[in-house]
C-alpha positions as CSV (number, residue, x, y, z in Angstrom):
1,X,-19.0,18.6,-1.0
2,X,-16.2,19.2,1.2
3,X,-15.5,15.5,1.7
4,X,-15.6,14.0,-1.8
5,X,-13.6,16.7,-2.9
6,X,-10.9,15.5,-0.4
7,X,-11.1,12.4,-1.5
8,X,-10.5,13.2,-5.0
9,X,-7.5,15.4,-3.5
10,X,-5.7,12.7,-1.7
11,X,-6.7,9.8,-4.3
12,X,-4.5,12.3,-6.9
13,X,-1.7,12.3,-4.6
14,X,-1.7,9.1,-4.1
15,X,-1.3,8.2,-7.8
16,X,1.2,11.0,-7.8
17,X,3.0,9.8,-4.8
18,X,3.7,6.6,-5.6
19,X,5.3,7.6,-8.6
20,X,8.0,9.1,-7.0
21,X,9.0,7.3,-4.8
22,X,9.5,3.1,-4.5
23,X,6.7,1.7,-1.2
24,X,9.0,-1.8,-2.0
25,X,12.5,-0.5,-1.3
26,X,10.9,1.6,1.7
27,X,9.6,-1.4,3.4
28,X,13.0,-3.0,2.9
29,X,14.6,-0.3,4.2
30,X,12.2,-0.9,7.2
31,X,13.2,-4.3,7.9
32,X,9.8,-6.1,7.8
33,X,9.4,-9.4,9.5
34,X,7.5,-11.9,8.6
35,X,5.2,-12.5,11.3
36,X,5.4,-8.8,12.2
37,X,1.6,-7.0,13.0
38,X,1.6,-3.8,10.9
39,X,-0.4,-0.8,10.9
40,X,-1.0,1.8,8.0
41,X,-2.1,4.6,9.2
42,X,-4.0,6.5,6.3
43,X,-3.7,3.3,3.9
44,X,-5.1,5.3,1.1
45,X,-6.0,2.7,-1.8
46,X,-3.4,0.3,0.2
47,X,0.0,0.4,-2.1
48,X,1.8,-0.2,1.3
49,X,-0.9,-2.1,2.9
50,X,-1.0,-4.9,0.4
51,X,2.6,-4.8,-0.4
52,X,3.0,-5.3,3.6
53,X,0.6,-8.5,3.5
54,X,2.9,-9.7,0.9
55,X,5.6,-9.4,2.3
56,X,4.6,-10.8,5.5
57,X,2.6,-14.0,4.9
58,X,3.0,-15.1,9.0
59,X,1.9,-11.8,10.4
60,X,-0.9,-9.5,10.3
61,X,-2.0,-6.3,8.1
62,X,-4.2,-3.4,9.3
63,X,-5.0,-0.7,7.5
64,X,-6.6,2.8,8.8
65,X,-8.4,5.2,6.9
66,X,-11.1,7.6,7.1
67,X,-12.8,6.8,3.7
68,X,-15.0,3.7,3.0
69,X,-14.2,4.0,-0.7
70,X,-10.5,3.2,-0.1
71,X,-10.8,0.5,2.5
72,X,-13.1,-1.2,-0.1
73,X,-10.6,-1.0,-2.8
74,X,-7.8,-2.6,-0.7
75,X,-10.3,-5.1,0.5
76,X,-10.7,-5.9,-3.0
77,X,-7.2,-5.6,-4.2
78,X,-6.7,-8.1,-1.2
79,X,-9.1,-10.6,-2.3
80,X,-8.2,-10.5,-5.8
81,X,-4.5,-11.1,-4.8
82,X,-5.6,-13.6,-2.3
83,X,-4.4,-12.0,0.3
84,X,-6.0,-13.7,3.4
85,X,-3.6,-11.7,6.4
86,X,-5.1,-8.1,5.8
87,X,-7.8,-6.1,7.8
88,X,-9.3,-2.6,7.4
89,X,-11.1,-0.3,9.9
90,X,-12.6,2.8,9.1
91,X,-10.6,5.1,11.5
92,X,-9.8,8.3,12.8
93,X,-5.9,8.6,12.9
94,X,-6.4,11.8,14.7
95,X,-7.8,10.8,17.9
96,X,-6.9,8.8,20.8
97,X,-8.1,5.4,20.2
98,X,-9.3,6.1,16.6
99,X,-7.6,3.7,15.3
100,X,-9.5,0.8,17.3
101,X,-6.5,-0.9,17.4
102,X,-5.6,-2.1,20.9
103,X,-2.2,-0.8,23.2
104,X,1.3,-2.1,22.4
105,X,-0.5,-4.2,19.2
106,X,2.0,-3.4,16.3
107,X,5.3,-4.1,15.4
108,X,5.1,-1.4,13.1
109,X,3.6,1.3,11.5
110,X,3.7,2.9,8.3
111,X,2.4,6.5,8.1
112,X,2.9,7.2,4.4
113,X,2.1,10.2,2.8
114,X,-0.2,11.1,5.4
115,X,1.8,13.8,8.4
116,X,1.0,16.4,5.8
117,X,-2.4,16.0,5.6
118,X,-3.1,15.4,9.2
119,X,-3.9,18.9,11.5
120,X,-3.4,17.1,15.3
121,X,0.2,15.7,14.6
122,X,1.0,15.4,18.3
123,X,-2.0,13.7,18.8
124,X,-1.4,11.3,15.9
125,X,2.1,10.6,17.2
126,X,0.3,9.6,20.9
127,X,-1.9,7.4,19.2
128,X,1.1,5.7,17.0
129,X,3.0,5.6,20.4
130,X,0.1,4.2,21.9
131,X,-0.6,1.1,19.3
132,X,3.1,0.1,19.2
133,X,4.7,-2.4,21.4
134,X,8.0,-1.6,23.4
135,X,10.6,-0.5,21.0
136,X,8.0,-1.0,18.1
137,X,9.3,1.1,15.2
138,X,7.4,3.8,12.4
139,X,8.1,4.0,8.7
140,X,7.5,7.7,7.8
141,X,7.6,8.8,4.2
142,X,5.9,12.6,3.2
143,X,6.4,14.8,0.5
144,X,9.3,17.5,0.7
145,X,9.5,20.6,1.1
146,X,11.4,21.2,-1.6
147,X,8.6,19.6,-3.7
148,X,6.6,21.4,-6.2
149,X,3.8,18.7,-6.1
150,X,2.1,19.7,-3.2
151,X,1.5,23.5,-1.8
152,X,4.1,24.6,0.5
153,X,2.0,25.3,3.6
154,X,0.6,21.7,4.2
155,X,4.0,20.4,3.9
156,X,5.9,19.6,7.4
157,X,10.0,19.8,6.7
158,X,11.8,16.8,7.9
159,X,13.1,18.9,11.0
160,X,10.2,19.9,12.4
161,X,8.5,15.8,11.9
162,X,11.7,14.5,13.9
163,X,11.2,16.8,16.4
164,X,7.3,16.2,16.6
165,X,8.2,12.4,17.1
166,X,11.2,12.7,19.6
167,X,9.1,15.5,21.7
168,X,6.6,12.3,22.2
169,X,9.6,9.7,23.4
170,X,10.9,8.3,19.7
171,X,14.3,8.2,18.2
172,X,15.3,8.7,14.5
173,X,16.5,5.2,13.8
174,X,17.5,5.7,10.4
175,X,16.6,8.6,7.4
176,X,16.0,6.6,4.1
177,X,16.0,8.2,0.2
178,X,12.2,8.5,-0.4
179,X,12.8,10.0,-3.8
180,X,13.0,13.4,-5.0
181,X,9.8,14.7,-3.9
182,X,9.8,12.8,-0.1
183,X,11.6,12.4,2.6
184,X,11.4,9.2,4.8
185,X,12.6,8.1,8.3
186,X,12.4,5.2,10.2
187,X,11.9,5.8,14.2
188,X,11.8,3.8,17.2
189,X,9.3,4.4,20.5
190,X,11.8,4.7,22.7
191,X,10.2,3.3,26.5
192,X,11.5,4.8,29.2
């Protein structure tokens, strides 16, 4: 079926992914707060999403998916680690109040490894723009074109994802090494 192989697909890239590049010195990079309210958009089997709860004892954790299996791992990797700050929602990242995360809630959000993957990218970045407070800023990190890893038509360069975010009112803040295979960016919702 359609869907489990999917899952298989992205659980693979996953494991890939995060051996190239380093989800710790990206959050750095970010400048997490503790006490900061995080969203991960497409938390996977939650690498950032638990690292984030780590990191940020005082705040709060959610993480977004579309697959149960996922949100049940990190729910698990959560418990195990004690981690008490974490929540997960079975999502749609791809619609306009998927997320069931209220307006101007987060602080941040992480969309790792997930712009590839997702078809409505304007609509994504409306609903990111829409779950951020004022001035509330996005850790993006996806795989590069330049990457043999992934197939080259699912891949969006990091031109064309700058300009996806700053058509719907963000800046680039800053560009940050991903590793070989990604790029990453930080970027601000700019309110006008």
């Amino acid at each position: 079926d359609n869907h489990a192989f999917a899952c298989r697909r992205r659980y693979r890239l996953t494991c890939l992914y995060i051996m190239f590049t380093d989800p710790h010195k990206n959050l750095k990079a970010l400048g997490l707060h503790d006490g900061d309210v995080v969203v991960d958009l497409g938390a996977g089997t939650g690498f950032y999403s638990i690292l984030a709860a780590q990191m940020n004892h005082l705040g709060k954790v959610y993480a977004v998916d579309t697959v149960k299996d996922f949100l049940a791992t990190i729910r698990s990797k959560a418990k195990e680690n004690k981690i008490n700050n974490l929540e997960t929602i079975l999502g749609n990242v791809e619609k306009l109040g998927g997320t069931k995360i209220g307006d101007a809630v987060a602080d941040i959000v992480i969309a790792s490894n997930v712009f590839f993957e997702v078809e409505d990218k304007d609509t994504f970045v409306k609903e990111i723009k829409r779950i951020l407070k004022k001035y509330g800023r996005v850790l993006l990190i996806d795989w590069s074109p330049d990457s043999s890893l992934v197939s080259k038509g699912a891949v969006v360069s990091e031109e064309d994802t700058k300009r996806i975010f700053e058509e719907n009112d963000f800046v680039l803040s800053t560009a940050i090494d991903a590793g070989d295979h990604h790029y990453g960016m930080i970027l601000v919702k700019n309110e006008k």
